[in-house]
N, CA, C and O atoms as CSV, one atom per row, in Angstrom:
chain,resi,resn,atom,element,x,y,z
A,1,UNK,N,N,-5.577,6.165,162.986
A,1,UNK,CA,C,-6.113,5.345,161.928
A,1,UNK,C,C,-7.085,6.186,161.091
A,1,UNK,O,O,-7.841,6.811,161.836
A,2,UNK,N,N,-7.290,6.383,159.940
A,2,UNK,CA,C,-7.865,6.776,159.033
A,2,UNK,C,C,-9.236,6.367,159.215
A,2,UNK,O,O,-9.481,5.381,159.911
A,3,UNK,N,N,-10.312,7.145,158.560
A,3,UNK,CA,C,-11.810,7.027,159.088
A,3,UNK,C,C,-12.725,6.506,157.758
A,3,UNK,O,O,-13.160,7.327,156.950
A,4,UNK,N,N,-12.914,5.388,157.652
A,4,UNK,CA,C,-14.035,5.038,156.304
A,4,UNK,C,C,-14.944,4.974,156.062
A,4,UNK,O,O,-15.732,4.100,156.426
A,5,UNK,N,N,-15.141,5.835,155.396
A,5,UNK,CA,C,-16.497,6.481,154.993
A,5,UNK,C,C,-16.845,5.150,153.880
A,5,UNK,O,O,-16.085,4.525,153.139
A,6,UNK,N,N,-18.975,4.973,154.225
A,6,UNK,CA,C,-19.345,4.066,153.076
A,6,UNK,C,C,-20.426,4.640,152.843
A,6,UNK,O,O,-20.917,5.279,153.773
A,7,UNK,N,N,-21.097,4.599,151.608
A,7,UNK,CA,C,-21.974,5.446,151.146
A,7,UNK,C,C,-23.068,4.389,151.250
A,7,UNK,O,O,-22.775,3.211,151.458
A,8,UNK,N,N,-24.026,4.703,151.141
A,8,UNK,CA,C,-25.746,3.868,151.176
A,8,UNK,C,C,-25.611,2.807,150.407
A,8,UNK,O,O,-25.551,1.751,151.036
A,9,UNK,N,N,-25.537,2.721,149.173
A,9,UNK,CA,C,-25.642,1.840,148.386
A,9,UNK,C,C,-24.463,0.363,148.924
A,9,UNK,O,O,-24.672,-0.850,148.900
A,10,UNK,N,N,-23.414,1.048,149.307
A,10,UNK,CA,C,-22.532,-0.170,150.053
A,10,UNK,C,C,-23.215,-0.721,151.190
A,10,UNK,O,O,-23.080,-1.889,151.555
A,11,UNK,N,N,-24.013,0.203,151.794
A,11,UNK,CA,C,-24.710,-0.099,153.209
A,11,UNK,C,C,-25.490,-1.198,153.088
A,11,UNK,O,O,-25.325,-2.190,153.799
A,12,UNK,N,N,-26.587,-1.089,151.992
A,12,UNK,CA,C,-27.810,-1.731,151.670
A,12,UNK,C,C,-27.116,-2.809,150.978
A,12,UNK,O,O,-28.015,-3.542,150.566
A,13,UNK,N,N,-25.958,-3.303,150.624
A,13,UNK,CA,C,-25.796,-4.361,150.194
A,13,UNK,C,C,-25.345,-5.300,151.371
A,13,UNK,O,O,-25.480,-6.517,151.241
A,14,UNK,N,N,-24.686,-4.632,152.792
A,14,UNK,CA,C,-24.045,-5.529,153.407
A,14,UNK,C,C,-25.623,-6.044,154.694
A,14,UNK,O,O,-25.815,-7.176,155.137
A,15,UNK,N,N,-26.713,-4.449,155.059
A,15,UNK,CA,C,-27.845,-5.032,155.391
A,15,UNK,C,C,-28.823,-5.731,154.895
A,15,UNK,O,O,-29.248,-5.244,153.848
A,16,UNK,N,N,-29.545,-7.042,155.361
A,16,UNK,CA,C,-30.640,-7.639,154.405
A,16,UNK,C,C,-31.450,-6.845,154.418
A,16,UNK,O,O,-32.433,-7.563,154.231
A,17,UNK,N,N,-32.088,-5.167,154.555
A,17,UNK,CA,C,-33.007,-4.523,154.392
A,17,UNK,C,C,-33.223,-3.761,153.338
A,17,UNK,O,O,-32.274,-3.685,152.557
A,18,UNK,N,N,-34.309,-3.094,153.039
A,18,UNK,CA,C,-34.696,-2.126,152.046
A,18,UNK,C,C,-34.373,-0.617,152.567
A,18,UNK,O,O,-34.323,-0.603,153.797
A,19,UNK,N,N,-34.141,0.640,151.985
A,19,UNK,CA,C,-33.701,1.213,151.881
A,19,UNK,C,C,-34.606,2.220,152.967
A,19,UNK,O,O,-34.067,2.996,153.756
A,20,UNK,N,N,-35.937,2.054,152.844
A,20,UNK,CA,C,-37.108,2.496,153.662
A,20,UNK,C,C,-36.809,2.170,155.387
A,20,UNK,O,O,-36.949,2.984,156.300
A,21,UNK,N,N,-36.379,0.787,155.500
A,21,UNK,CA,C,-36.513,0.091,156.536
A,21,UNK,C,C,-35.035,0.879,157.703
A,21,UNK,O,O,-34.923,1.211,158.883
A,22,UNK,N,N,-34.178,0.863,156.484
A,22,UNK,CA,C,-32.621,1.062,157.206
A,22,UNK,C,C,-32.713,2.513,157.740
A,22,UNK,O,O,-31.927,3.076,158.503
A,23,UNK,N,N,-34.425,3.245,156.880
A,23,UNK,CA,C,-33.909,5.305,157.409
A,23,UNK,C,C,-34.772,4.756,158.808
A,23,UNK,O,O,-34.339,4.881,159.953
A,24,UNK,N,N,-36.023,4.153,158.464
A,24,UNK,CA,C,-36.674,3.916,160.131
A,24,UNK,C,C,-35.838,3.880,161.208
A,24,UNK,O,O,-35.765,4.693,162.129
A,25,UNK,N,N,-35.041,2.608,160.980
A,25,UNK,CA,C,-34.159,2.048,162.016
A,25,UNK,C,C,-33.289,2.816,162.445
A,25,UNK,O,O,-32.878,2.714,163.601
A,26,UNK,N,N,-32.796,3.827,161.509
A,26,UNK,CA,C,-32.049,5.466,162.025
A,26,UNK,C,C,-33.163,6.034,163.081
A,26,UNK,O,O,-33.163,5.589,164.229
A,27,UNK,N,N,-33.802,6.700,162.809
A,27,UNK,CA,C,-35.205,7.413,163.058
A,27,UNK,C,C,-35.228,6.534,164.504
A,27,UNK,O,O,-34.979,7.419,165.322
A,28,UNK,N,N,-35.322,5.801,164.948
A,28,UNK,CA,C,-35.684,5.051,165.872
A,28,UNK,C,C,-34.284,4.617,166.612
A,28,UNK,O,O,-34.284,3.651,167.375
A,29,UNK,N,N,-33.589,5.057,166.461
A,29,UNK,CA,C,-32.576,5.110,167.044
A,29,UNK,C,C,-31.433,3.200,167.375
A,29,UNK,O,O,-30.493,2.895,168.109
A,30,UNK,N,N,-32.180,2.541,166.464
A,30,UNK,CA,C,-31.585,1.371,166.079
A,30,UNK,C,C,-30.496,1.126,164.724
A,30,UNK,O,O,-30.538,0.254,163.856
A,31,UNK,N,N,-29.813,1.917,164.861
A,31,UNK,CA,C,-29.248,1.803,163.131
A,31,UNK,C,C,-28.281,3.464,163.002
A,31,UNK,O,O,-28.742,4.604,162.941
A,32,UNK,N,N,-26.963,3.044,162.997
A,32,UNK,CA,C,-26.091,4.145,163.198
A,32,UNK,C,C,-26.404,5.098,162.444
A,32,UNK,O,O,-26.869,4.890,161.323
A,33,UNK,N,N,-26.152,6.618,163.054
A,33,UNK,CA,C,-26.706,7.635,162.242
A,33,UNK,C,C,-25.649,8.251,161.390
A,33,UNK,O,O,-24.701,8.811,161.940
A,34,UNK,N,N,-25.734,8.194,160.123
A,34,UNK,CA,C,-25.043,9.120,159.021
A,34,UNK,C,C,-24.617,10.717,159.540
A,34,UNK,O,O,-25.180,11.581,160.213
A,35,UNK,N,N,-22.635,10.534,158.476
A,35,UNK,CA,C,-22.785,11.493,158.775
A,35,UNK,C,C,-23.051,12.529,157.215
A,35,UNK,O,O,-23.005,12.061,156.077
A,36,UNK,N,N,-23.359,14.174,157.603
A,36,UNK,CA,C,-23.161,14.666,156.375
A,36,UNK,C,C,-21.913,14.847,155.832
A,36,UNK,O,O,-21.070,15.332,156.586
A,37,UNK,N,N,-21.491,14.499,154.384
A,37,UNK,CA,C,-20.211,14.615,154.110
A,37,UNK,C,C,-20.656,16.055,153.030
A,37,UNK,O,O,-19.794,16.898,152.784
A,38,UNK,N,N,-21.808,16.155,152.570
A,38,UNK,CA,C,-21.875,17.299,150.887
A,38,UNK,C,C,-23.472,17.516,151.361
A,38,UNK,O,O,-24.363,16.865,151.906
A,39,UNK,N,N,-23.207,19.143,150.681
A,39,UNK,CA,C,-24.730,19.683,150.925
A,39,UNK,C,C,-25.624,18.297,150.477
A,39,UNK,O,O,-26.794,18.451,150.826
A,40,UNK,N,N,-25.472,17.433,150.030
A,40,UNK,CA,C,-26.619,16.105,149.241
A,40,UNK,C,C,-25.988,14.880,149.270
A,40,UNK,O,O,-26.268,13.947,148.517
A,41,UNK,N,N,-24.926,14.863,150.341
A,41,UNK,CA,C,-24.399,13.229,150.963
A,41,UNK,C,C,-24.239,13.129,152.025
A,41,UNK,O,O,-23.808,13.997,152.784
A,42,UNK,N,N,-24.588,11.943,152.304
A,42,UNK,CA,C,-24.178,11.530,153.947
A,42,UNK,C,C,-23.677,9.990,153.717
A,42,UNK,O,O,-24.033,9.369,152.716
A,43,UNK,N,N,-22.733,9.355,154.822
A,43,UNK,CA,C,-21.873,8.490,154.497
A,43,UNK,C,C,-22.314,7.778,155.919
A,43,UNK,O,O,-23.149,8.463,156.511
A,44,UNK,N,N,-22.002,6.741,156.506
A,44,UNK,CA,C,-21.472,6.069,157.536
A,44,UNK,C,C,-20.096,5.658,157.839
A,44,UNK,O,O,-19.552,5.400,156.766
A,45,UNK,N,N,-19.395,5.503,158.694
A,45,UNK,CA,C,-17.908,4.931,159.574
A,45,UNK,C,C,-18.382,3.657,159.305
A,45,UNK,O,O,-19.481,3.119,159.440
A,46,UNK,N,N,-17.311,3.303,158.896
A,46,UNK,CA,C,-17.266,1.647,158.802
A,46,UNK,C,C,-16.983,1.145,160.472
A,46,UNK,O,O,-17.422,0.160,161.065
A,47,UNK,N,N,-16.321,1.942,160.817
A,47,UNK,CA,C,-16.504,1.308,162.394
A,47,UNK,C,C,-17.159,1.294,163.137
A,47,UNK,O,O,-17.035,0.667,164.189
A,48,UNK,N,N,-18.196,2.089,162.767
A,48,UNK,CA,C,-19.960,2.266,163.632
A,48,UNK,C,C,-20.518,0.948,163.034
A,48,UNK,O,O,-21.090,0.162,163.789
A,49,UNK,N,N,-20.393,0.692,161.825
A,49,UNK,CA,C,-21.027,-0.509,161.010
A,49,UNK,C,C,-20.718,-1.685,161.565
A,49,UNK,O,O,-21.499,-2.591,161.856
A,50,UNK,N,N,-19.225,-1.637,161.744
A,50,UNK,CA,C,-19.081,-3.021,162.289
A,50,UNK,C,C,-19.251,-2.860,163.868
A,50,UNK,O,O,-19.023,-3.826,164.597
A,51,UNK,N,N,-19.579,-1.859,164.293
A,51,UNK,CA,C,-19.510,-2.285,165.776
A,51,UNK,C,C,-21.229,-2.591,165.910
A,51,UNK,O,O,-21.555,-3.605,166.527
A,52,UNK,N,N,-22.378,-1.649,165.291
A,52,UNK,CA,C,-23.320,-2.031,165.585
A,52,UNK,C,C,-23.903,-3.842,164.595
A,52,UNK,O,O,-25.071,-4.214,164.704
A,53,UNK,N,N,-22.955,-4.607,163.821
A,53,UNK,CA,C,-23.107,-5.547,163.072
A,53,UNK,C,C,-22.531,-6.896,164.399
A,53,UNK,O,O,-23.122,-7.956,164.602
A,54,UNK,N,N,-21.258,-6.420,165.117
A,54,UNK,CA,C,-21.127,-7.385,166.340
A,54,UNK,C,C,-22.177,-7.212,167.062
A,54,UNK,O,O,-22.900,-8.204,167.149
A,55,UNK,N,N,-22.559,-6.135,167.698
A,55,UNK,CA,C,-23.830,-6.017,168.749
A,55,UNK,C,C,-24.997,-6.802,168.202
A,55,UNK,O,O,-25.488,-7.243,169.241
A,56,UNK,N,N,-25.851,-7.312,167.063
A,56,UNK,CA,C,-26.796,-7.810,166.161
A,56,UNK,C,C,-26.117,-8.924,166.715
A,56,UNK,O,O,-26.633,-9.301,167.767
A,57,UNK,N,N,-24.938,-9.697,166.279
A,57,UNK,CA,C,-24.800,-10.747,166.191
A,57,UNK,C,C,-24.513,-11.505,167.783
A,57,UNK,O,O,-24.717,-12.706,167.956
A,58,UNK,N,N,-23.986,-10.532,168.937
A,58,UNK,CA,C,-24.192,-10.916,170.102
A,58,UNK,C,C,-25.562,-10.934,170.880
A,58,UNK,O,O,-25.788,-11.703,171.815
A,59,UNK,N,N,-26.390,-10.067,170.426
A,59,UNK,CA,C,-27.888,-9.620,171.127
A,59,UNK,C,C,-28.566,-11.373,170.510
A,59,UNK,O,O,-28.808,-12.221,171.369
A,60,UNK,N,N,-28.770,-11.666,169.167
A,60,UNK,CA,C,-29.315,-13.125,168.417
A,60,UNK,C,C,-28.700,-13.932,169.217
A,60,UNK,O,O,-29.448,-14.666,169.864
A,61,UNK,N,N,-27.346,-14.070,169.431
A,61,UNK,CA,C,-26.855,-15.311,170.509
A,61,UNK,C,C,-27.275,-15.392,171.992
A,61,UNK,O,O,-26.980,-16.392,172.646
A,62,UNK,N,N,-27.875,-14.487,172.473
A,62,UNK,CA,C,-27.984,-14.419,173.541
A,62,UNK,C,C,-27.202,-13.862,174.471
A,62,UNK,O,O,-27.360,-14.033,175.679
A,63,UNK,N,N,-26.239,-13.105,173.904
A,63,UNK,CA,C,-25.145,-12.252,174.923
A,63,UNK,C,C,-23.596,-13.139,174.570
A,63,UNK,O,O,-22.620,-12.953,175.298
A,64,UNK,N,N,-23.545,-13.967,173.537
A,64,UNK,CA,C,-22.525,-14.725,173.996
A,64,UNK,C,C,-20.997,-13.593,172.718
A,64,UNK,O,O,-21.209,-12.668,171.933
A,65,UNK,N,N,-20.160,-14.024,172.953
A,65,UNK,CA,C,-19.142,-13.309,171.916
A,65,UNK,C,C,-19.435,-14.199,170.727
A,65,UNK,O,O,-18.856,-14.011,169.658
């Protein structure tokens, strides 16, 4: 399967956070880490996105699916 790359600006629209908040949450090891794609880009896997976006939504339920 092919690998999809999303750039920041797609990121910050699908997290309710600010742009400050989402590098912390990297930094801190809560918030999937980018990769470099260009000496001055870095992208995320959409499948890191959605896997750490189920984990959010199972951890708030209490463990449930």
């Amino acid at each position: 399967m092919a690998k999809v790359f999303v750039r920041e600006p797609e990121v910050l629209k699908e997290y309710p956070f600010c742009k400050s908040t989402m590098w912390s949450q990297i930094r801190e090891g809560k918030f999937p880490k980018p990769i470099k794609i260009g000496p001055r880009a870095v992208a995320w896997l959409r499948e890191e996105l959605d896997r750490h976006a189920e984990e959010l939504i199972k951890a708030s339920r209490g463990g449930e699916s």
